[in-house]
C-alpha positions in Angstrom: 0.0 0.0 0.0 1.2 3.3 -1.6 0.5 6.8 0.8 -1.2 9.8 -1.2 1.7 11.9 0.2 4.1 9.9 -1.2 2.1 9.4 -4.1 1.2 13.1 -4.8 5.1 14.0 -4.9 5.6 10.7 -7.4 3.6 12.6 -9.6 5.2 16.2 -9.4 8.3 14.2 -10.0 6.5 12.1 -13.0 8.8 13.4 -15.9 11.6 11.8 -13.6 10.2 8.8 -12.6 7.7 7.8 -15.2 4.5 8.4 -12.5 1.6 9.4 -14.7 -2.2 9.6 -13.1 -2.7 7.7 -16.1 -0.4 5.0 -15.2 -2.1 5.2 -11.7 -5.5 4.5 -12.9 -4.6 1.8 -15.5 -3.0 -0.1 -12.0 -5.5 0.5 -10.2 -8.1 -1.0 -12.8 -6.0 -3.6 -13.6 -6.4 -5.1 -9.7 -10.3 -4.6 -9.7 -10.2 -6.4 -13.1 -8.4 -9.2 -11.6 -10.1 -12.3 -11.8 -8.0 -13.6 -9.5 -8.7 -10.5 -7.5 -11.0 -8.8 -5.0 -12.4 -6.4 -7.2 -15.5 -8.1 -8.7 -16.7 -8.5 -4.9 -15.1 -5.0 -3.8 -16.5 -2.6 -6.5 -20.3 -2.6 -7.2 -19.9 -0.8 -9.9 -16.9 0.7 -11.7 -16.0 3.7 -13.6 -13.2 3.2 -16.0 -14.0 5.5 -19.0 -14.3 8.5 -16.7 -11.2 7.6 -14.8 -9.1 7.1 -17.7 -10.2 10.4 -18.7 -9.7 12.3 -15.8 -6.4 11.0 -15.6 -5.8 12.0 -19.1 -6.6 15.2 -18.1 -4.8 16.0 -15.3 -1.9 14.5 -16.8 -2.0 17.4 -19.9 -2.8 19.9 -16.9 0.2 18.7 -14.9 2.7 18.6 -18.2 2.5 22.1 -18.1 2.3 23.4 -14.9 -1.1 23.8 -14.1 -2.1 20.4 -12.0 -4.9 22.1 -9.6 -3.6 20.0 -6.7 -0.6 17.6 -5.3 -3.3 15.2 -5.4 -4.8 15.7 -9.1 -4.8 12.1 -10.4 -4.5 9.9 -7.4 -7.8 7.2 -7.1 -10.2 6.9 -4.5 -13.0 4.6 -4.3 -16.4 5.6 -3.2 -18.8 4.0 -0.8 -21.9 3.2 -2.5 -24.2 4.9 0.0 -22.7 8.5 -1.8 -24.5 9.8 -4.8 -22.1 10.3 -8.1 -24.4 12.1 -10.7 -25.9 9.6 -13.0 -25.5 6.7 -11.0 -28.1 5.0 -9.3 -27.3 4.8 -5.0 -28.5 1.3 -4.7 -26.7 1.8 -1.0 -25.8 -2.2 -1.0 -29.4 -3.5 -1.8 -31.5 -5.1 -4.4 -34.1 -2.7 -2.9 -33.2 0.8 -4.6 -32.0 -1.1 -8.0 -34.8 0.9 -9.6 -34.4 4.3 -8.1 -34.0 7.7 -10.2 -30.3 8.4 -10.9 -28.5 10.8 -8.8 -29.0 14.7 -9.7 -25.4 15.6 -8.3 -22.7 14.4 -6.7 -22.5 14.0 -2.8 -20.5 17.1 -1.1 -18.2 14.7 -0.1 -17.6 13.2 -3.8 -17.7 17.0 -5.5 -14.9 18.2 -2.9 -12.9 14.9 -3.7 -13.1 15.8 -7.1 -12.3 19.6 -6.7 -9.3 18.3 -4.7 -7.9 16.3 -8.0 -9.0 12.5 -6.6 -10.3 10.4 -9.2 -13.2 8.2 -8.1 -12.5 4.8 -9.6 -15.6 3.2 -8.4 -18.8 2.3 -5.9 -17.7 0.4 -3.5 -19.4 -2.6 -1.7 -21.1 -2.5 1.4 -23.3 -3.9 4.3 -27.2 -3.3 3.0 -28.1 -0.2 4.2 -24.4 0.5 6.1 -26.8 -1.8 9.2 -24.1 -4.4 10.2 -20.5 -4.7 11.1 -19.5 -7.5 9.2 -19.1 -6.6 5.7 -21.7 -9.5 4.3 -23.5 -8.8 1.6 -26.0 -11.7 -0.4 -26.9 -9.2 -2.7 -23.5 -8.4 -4.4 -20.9 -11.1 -2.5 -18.7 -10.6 0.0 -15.2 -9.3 -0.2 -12.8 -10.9 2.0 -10.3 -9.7 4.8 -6.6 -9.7 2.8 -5.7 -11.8 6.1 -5.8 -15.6 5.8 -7.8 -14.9 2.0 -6.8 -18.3 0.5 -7.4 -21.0 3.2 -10.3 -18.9 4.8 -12.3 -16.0 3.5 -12.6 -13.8 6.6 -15.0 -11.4 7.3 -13.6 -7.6 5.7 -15.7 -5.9 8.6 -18.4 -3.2 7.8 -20.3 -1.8 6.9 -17.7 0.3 4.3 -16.1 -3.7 3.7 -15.3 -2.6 -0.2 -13.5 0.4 0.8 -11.4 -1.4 3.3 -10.5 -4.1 0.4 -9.5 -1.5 -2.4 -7.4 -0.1 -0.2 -5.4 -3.3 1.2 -5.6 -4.4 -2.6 -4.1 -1.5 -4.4 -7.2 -0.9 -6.0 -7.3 3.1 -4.7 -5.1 4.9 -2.1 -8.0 5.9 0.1 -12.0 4.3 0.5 -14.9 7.4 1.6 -16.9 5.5 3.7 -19.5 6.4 6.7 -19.4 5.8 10.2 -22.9 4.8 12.2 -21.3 2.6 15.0 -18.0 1.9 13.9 -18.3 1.5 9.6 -15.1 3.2 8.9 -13.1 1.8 11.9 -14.3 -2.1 12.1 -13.0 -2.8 8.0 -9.9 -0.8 8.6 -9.2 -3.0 12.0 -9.9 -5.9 10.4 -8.3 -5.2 7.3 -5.2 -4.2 8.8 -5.6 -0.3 7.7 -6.2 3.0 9.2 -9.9 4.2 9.4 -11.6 7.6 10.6 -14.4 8.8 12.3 -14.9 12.5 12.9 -17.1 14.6 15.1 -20.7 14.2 12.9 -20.9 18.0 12.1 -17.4 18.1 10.1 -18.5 16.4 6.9 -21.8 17.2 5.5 -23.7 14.3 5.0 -25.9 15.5 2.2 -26.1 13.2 -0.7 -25.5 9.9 1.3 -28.4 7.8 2.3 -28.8 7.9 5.9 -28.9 5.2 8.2 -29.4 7.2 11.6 -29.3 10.8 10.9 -28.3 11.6 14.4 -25.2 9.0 14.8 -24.2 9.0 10.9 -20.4 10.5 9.5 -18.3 10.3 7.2 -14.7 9.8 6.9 -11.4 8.0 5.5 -10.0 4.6 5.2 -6.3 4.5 4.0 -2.8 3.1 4.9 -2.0 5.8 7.5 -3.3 8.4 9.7 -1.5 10.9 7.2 -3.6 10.2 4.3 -6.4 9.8 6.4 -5.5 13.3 7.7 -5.1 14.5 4.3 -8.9 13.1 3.1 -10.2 14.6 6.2 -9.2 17.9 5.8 -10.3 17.8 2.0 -14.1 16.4 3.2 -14.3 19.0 5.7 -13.3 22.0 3.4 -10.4 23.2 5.1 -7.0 23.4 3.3 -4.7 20.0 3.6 -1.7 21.0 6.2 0.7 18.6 7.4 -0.4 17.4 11.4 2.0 18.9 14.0 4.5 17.4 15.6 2.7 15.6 18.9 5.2 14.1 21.4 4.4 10.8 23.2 6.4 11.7 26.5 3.3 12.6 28.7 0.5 12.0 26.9 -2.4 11.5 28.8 -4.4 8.4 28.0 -7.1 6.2 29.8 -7.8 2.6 29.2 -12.1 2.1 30.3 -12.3 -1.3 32.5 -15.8 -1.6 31.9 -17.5 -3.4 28.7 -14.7 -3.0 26.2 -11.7 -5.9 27.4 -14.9 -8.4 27.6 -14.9 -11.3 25.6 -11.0 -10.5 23.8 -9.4 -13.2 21.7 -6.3 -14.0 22.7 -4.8 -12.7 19.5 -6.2 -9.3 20.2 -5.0 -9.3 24.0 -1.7 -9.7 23.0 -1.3 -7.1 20.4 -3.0 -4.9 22.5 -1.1 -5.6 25.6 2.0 -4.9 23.3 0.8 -1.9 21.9 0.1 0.0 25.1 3.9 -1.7 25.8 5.2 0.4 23.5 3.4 3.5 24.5 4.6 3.1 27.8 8.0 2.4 27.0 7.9 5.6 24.6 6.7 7.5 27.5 3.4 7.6 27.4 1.2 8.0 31.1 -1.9 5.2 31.1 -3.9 4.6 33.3 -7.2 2.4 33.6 -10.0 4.4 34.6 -13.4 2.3 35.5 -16.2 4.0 33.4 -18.5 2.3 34.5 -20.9 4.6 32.8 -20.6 2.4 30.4 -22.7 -0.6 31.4 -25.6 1.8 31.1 -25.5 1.4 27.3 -27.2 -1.8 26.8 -30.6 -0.3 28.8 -30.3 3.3 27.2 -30.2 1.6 23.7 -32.8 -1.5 24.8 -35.1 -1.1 22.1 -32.8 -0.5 19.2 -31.6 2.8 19.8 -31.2 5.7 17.7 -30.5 3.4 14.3 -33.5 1.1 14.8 -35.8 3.8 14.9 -34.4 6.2 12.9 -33.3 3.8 9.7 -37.5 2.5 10.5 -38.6 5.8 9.9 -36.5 6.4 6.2 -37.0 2.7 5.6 -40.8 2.0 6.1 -42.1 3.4 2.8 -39.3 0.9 0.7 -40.2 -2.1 2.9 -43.8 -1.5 2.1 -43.2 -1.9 -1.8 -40.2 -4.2 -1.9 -39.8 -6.0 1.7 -38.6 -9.4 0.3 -35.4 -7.8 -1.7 -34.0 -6.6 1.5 -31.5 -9.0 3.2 -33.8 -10.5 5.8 -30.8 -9.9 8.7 -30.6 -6.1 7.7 -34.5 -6.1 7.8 -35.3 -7.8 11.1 -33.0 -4.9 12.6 -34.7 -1.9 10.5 -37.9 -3.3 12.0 -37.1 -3.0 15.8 -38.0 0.8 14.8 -41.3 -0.1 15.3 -40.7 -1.5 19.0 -40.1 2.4 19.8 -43.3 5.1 20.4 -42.8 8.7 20.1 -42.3 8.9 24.0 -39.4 6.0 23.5 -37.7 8.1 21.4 -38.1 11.2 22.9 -36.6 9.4 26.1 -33.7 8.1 23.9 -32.9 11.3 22.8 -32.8 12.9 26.7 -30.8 10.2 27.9 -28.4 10.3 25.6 -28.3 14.0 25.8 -27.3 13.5 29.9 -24.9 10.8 28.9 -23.0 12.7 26.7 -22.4 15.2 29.6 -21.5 12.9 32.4 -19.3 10.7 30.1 -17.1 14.0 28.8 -16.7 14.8 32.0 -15.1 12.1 33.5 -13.0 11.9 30.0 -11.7 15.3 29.9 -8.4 15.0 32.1 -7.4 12.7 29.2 -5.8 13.5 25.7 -7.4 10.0 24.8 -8.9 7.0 25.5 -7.5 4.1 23.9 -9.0 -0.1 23.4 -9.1 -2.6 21.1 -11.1 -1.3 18.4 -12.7 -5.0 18.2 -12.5 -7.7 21.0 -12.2 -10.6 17.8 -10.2 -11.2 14.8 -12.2 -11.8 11.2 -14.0 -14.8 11.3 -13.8 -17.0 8.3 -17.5 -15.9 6.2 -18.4 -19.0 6.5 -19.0 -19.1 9.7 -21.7 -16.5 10.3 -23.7 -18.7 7.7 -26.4 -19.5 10.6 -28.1 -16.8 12.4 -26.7 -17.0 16.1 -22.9 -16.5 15.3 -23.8 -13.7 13.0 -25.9 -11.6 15.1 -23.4 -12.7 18.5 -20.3 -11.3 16.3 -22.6 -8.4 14.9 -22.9 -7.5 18.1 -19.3 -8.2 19.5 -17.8 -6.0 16.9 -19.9 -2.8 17.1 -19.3 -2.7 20.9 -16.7 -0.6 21.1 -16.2 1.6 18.5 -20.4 2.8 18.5 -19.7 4.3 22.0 -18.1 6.9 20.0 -20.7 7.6 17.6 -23.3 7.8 20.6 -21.3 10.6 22.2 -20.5 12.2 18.7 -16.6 12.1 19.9 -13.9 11.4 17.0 -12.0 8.0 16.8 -10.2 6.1 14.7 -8.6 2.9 14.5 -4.8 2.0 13.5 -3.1 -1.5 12.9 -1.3 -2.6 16.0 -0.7 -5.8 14.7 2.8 -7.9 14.1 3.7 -8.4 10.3 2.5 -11.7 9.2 -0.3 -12.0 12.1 -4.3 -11.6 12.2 -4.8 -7.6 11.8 -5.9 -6.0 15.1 -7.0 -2.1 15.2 -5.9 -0.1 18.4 -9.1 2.6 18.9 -8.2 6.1 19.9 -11.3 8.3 21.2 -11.3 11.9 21.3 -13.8 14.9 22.3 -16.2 16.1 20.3 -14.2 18.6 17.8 -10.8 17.4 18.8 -10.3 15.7 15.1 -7.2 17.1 14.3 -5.4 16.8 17.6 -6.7 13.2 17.7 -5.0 12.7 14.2 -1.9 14.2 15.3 -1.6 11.9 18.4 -2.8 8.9 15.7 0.3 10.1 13.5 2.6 10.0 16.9 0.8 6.5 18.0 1.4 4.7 14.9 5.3 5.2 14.4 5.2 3.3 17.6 2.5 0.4 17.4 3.1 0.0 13.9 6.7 -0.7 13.0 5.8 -1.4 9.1 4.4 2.4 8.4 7.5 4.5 7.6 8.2 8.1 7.5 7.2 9.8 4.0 
């Protein structure tokens, strides 16, 4: 896996080194194309006329001076919950197959393209963004890169096609949402980097909602520097390199409570060694109980915000066209109907006093830091049967949803030893502390992740 900053200055260097956007694309269709590949399960649906000829074009713009940005060329592939103009958002289902084609593109997708990225494709998702997991009957799975030939693991969700064109060459960066943990479970999973800002930082006009009070939108790439990059690019502001944030003295909390239950062995270990090395580099951590957080499973009884808000934008589809939905993805839309007005209502107050109380408690800290899942990628094969798949559902949206309930930021980077089952460390920041929690992310990962070098 290539970074867009060392990509971008590849390509101001082309007429040195041969690196043409062109040449980019035409690799990165090649591995979608693969049969061999990932790509047929990754990409929905691919756009390799327009590519080649936005490459061509920023390829004349660059030969004489005029490329509009470091990034002009480099490809990106785009969750298929955005609308690109044209295209139908099908959004991962069978369901919207026969929707109007989009107007215009997302916000997200038109400031992608003002920033020179070339979108290469839709990728695949979870139905609806409404599971973890990454498993899709409608359009096939894509596998974890871990482990692919003897067992197909599970590429996380619900952005799973995004993870896998990243891992696979396919595009130097996936845009993907975040409901409960859509950006960060694929890029633990998948051995990547994946981003969650504070909701308000990325418009999320243009991408079909799943809970309009818990959904963003944000990166997945091979480091926290493209990811910072994207970031700043979806949220409008100009892309500046992250400051310097030293390790010696950071403040960061490790919650006892809920989020070291029920952790594979595998992901003990590299989490043990991970906060090892934070230690060793100076860092000050300290287990804190928060055991605010038991109060979760009552607050959210009933389905939560995502049951009943995905009901409420759902219940006119599943009128006309109920059995094309994938029957897991609907029996979870439909526990929007367990909530009345005064359930929700409720919801929405005591998540509004849990937001307080838990910043509170938080705020002495630069971070909080956990496994970003408790479990490696199970092989697809066995979540066929609807106990394990609900049990790991469950298992892996744990964790990283606590950020999306508090709208904090997070993200999750590989913590992992070369040649062993990826494992994502999960940092959680305030509300509004994106780019500090980047910085510390860029700081983190030169530590806990040995393969990522210095651009």
């Amino acid at each position: 896996m290539s970074s867009i900053a060392k990509t971008a200055r590849a390509l101001a260097a082309g007429a040195k080194n041969g690196t043409t956007s062109r040449a980019l694309i035409e690799e990165s269709l090649a591995r979608i194309e693969d049969p061999a590949g990932e790509g047929k399960r990754a990409f929905i649906k691919v756009h390799a006329d327009a590519a080649r000829a936005a490459a061509d074009f920023y390829d004349h713009l660059r030969g004489r001076g005029a490329a509009p940005s470091p990034f002009a060329g480099i490809p990106v592939s785009i969750k298929d919950l955005f609308d690109i103009a044209g295209d139908v958002t099908t959004a991962g289902s069978a369901a919207l197959r026969d929707a109007a084609p989009a107007q215009e593109d997302a916000p997200s997708v038109a400031r992608l393209r003002a920033a020179g990225f070339i979108p290469v494709g839709r990728s695949n998702m979870t139905e609806f963004a409404f599971s973890g997991l990454g498993i899709n009957p409608h359009y096939d799975t894509p596998s974890s890169p871990y482990d692919r030939k003897a067992a197909p693991r599970i590429p996380g969700g619900s952005s799973s096609g995004a993870a896998v064109s990243v891992t696979d060459g396919m595009a130097l960066a996936g845009l993907g949402t975040d409901t409960g943990g859509s950006c960060r479970i694929p890029a633990a999973l998948c051995g990547i980097v994946g981003f969650k800002p504070t909701a308000y930082r990325v418009p999320t006009k243009g991408a079909f909602p799943l809970s309009t009070s818990l959904d963003s939108i944000g990166p997945l790439a091979a480091t926290v520097e493209c990811c910072a990059i994207v970031d700043a690019v979806l949220a409008g502001e100009p892309v500046t390199e992250l400051p310097e944030f030293p390790l010696a003295g950071l403040r960061m909390a490790v919650p006892q409570t809920m989020v070291l239950e029920n952790m594979e062995p595998t992901v003990g270990r590299a989490f043990d060694a991970a906060l090892a090395a934070l230690r060793k580099a100076g860092a000050r951590i300290v287990d804190i109980p928060l055991r605010e957080l038991d109060e979760l499973s009552d607050i959210n009884a009933k389905g939560g915000l995502p049951a009943a808000e995905a009901y409420a934008i759902h219940r006119p589809i599943i009128a006309k066209v109920e059995k094309k939905y994938d029957p897991r993805v609907l029996t979870r839309i439909l526990r929007g109907r367990e909530q009345e007005a005064a359930d929700y209502i409720d919801l929405v107050a005591a998540r509004a006093d849990f937001v307080r109380r838990f910043a509170a408690i938080t705020a002495p800290y630069d971070a909080l830091v956990m496994p970003t899942t408790p479990v490696i990628g199970p092989p697809i094969a066995d979540l066929a049967a609807d106990e394990p798949y609900r049990r790991v559902n469950a298992l892996v949206l744990r964790n990283p949803s606590i950020a999306n309930f508090v709208d904090g930021c997070a993200m999750s980077l590989p913590c992992h030893r070369a040649g062993e089952a990826p494992v994502g460390l999960m940092l959680f920041g305030a509300h509004g502390a994106d780019r500090r929690l980047l910085a510390i992310g860029a700081a983190i990962e030169k530590v806990v992740s040995p393969a990522v070098s210095a651009d």
